[in-house]
C-alpha positions in Angstrom: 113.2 90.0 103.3 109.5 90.3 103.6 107.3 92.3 105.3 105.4 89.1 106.9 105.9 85.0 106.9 104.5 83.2 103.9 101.7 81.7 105.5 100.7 77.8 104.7 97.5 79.6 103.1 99.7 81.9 101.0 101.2 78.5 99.4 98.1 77.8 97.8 97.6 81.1 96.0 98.1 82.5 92.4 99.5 85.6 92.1 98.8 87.8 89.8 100.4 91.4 88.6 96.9 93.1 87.1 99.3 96.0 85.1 102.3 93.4 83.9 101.8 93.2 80.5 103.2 89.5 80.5 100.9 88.5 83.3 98.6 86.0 81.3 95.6 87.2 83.8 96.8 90.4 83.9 94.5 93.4 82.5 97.5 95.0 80.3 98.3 92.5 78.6 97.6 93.1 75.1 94.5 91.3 74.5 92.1 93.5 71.8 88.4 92.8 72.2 84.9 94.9 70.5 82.7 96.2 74.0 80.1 98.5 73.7 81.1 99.3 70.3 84.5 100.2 70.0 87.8 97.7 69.8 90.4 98.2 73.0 93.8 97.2 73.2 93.4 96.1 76.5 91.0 95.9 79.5 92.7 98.3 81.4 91.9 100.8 78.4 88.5 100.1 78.5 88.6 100.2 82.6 90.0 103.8 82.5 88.0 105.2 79.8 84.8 104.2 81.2 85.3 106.5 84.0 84.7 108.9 80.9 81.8 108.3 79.1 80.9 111.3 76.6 83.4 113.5 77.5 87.1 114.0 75.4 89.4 112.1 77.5 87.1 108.7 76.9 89.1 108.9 73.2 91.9 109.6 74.3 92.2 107.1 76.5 91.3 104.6 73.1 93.5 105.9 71.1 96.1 105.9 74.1 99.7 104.1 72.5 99.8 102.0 75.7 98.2 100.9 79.0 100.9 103.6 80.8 100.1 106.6 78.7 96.0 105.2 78.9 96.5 105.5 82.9 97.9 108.4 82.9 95.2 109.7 81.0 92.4 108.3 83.3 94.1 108.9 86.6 95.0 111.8 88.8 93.2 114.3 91.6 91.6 116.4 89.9 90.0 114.7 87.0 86.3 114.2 87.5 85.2 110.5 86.7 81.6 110.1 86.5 79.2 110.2 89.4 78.9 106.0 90.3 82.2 105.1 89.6 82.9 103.7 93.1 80.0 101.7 92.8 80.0 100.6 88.9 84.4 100.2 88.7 84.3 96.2 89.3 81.1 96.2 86.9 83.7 97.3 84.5 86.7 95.2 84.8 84.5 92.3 85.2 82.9 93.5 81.6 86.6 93.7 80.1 87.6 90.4 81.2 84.9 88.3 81.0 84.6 89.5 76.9 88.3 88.5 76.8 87.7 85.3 78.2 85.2 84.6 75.4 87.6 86.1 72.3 91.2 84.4 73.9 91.1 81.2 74.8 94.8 80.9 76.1 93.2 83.6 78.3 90.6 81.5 79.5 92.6 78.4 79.8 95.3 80.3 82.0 92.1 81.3 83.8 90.7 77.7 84.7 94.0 76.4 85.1 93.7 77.8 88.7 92.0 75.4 89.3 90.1 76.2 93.0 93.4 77.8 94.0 92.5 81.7 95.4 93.9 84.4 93.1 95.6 87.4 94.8 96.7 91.0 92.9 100.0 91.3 94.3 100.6 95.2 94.4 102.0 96.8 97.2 100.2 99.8 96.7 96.8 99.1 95.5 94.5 98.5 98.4 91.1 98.0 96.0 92.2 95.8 93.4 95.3 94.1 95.2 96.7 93.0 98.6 98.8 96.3 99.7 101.7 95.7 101.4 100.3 94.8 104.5 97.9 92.2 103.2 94.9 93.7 104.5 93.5 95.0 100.9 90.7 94.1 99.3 91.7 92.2 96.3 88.7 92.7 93.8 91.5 91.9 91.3 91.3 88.4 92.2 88.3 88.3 93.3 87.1 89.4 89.8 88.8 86.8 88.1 87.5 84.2 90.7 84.1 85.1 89.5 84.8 84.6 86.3 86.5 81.5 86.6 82.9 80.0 88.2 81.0 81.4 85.3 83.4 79.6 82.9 82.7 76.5 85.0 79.2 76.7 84.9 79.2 77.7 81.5 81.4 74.6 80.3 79.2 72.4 83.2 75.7 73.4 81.2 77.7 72.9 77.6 79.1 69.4 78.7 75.6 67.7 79.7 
């Protein structure tokens, strides 16, 4: 049974599961891409790695088998990311995804496919990039791919005149 009622706004939504692997908009899915001069599995490689720059654990986290052993890597209390990460960590996603929306277009295409509909990270847990459990998170997740969506629009409105 859950927490709260579905809403008639929550009809309208996508959901989204950012770390599902099979979630076509989600940033582990297996999706390899070139960014600042290295090729990563996935975006959520190159999300937790860029917490490192210059230091070991950025390879690490590249060579990392999968996105669970590259979290692992890039999470936890005591490691040190750099000094703007707060302010630079949707920067970063948005970098990830927005290159894979330009070298996968099934990516894209899932992406647009949204039409105007808001997209909502679904985790329970994660109050920055999803909803939380309560409902009262932030959802960058979603609102990261809502950004790109418009840029794809515009992009494809400016191609199509």
């Amino acid at each position: 049974m859950p927490l709260f009622d579905r809403t008639d706004e929550e009809e309208d939504i996508v959901q989204v599961w950012r770390l599902d692997p099979d979630d076509p908009l989600g940033c582990a899915a297996l999706r390899p891409f070139e960014l600042d001069g290295y090729e990563w599995p996935t975006a959520e490689h190159y999300y937790q790695a860029m917490k490192y720059p210059d230091r070991p654990r950025f390879q690490a986290i590249l060579d990392a088998p999968d996105v669970a052993t590259a979290r692992k890597l890039g999470r936890g209390w005591l490691k040190r990311p750099r000094a703007d990460w707060k302010q630079v960590r949707t920067v970063v996603m948005t970098r990830a995804l927005y290159t894979q929306s330009h070298t996968y277009p099934d990516f894209s295409e899932a992406l647009l496919a949204t039409g105007d509909q808001s997209i909502h990270e679904m985790s329970q847990y994660d109050y920055f990039w999803g909803r939380g459990r309560d409902h009262r998170g932030h959802n960058h997740y979603g609102r990261v791919l809502m950004d790109i969506r418009r840029k794809l629009l515009e992009k494809a409105g400016q191609t199509s005149d």
